[in-house]
C-alpha positions, -999 to 999 in steps of 0.1 A, spaced: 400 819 152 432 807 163 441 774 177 445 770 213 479 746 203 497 748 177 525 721 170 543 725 139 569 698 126 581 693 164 615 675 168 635 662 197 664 650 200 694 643 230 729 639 225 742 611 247 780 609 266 782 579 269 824 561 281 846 561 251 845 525 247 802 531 239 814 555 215 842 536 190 835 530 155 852 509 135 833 519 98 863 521 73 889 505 93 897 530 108 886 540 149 867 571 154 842 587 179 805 584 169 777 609 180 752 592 198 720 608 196 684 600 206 651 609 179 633 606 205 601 634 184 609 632 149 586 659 128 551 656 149 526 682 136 490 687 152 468 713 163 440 715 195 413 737 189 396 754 224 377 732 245 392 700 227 404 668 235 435 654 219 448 625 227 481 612 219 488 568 224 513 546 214 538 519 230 560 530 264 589 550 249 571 562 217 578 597 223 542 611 235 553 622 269 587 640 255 562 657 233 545 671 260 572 682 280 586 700 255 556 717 244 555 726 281 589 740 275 607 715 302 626 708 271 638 732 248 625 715 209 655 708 186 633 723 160 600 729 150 574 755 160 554 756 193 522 785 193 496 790 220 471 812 208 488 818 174 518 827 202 551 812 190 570 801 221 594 782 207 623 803 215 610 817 244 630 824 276 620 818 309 610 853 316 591 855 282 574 823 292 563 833 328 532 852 311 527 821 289 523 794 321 484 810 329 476 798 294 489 765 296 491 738 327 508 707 330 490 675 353 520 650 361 520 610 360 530 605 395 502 627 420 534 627 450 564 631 430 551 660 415 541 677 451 562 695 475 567 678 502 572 701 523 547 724 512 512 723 529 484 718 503 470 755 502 510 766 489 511 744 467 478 757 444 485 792 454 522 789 445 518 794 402 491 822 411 512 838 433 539 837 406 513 857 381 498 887 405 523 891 433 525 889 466 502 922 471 471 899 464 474 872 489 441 877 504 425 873 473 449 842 465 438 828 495 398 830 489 405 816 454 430 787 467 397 778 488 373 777 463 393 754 438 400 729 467 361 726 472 356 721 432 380 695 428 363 674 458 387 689 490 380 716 518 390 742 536 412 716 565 426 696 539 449 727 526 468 733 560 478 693 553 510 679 536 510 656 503 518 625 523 489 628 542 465 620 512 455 591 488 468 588 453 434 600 443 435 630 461 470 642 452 462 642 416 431 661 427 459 690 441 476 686 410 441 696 388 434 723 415 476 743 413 469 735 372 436 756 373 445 783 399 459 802 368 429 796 347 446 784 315 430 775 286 451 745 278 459 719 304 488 690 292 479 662 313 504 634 308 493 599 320 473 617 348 454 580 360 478 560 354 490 556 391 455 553 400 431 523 407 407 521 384 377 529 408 394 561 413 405 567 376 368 567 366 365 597 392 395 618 377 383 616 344 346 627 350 362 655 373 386 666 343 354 663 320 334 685 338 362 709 347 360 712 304 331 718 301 328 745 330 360 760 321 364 757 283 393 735 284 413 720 256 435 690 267 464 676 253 462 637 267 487 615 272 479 575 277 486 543 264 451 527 278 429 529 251 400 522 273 405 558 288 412 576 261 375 564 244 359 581 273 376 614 276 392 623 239 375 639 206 408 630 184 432 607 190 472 606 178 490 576 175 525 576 177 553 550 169 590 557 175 589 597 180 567 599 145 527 609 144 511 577 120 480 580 124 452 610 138 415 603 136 380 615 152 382 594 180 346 573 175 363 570 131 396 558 145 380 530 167 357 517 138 381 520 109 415 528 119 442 527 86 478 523 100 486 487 105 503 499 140 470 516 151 450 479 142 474 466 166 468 483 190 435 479 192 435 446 186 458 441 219 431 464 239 414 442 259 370 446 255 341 426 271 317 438 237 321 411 209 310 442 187 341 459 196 362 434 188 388 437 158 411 412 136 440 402 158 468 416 143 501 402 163 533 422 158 569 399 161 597 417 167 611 446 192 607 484 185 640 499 167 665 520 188 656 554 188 699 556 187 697 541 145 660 547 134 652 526 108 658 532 67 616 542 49 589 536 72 596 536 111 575 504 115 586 483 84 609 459 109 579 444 125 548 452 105 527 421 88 522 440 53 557 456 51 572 456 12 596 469 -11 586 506 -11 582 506 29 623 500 31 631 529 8 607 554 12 594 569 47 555 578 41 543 611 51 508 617 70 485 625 43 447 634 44 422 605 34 390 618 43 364 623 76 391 639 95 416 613 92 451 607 86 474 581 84 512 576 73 511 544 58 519 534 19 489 509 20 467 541 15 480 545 -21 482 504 -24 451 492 -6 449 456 -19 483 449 -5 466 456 28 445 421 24 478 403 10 
């Protein structure tokens, strides 16, 4: 059986123009124009069976959201090979990908920016359905448009209101509500509580679990709170600087994560259970532009075991066992990893 995502050696990059002064070089002696260019993906590979939850975490600026816009084809990939359903969509246009959209949804950060204003609630879920059957099945738009308002937690009167008149929570309830109105099988939600208070965050991620498990939903999550992404995902992703260094089970990546980056991480994550706590790992140093990434390994410049073969030679994500991968050279070396 196919994969409900496929992402195949994804890769994202934008050329920057910036004034002519940004873009002098002075290598040889000699002025010339440089091309300034952002890795902002660089090679991610990973796959979502149906009905699975993938999450993808790392720092602000790693590259996780970009990945998920441009799977959602927002961005066109530089390279690389997008498939839904064993589908490649990578060069899709947008008429080619119109049929595509009712397999795969996108939940947005911000629960008003990503509303219409000036669209009462009952357009805006109808709109992408609309957009699939015509405007000959309006009735039956309508009667649907309904019923998904009352599963997400709305009714009938709340779809003649507009976006403003609602709380945080229940915009992003809209948003779940226009993403399932085309019954996809893959929904991309990219930091979808983020904006929320954490009373109400609880309630968006039971709602998206349950909407799983009624639906058959695969997810491809995007957060950097770790405390989320240990109640709602099966695998977890961690990315650093546009690269994938580490994918786990989520429950094996929590008790014995390998990349120094992802022990890091969870070291920083706040807990309240002394048997969650993990060896403080404390990282000096600021993340490399994405403009010059760095020579070997992408986290060499500010990781605590860091040696000679990290500089020259950029490790690949390999296989060690129970699901898990990491792209780290300690896996070859482990007692440098105790140094």
């Amino acid at each position: 059986m196919n994969a409900m995502l496929d992402v195949e050696g994804l890769e994202q990059r934008f050329h920057l123009n910036p004034g002519l002064l940004d873009r002098l070089s002075f290598e040889g002696g000699r002025p010339r124009l440089k091309d300034l260019v952002v890795h902002a993906v660089n090679g991610v590979s990973f796959s979502i069976a149906k009905g699975e939850v993938l999450a993808l975490v790392g720092e602000s600026g790693c590259g996780k959201s970009t990945v998920a816009k441009t799977i959602a084809r927002i961005y066109d990939p530089s390279s690389g090979r997008i498939r839904i359903e064993g589908e490649d969509i990578t060069d899709y246009d947008h008429a080619k990908l119109l049929p595509v959209r009712a397999k795969m949804q996108m939940i947005f950060q911000d629960p008003f920016a990503s509303l219409n204003p000036r669209q009462k609630v009952r357009d805006i879920v109808a709109e992408p359905l609309l957009q699939q059957v015509g405007d000959g099945a309006r009735a039956e738009v309508a009667d649907k448009t309904e019923a998904l308002l009352a599963r997400v937690g709305l009714n009938a009167e709340h779809g003649g209101r507009y976006p403003h008149q609602f709380s945080g929570g229940q915009r992003q309830r809209i948003g779940i509500a226009r993403a399932l109105s085309v019954n996809p099988g893959l929904i991309i939600a990219d930091e979808p509580v983020s904006a929320l208070d954490v009373s109400i965050q609880a309630q968006i991620l039971n709602l998206m679990m349950d909407l799983r498990d009624e639906f058959g939903l695969a997810y491809l999550f995007i957060s950097h709170d770790l405390s989320v992404v240990h109640h709602i995902a099966d695998r977890i992703g961690v990315m650093y600087l546009g690269f994938m260094v580490e994918t786990a089970p989520r429950d094996q990546l929590f008790a014995r994560p390998r990349h120094p980056y992802t022990r890091a991480l969870l070291s920083a994550a706040p807990s309240i259970r002394p048997s969650r706590m993990t060896e403080e790992i404390e990282l000096t140093g600021e993340v490399p532009s994405a403009l010059s990434l760095p020579t070997g390994c992408c986290f060499r410049t500010r990781c605590p075991f860091a040696w000679d073969r990290c500089a020259v030679e950029r490790p690949v994500l390999q296989d060690i066992g129970d699901g898990q991968s990491a792209a780290c050279h300690l896996i070859d070396e482990p007692e440098r990893d105790n140094q």
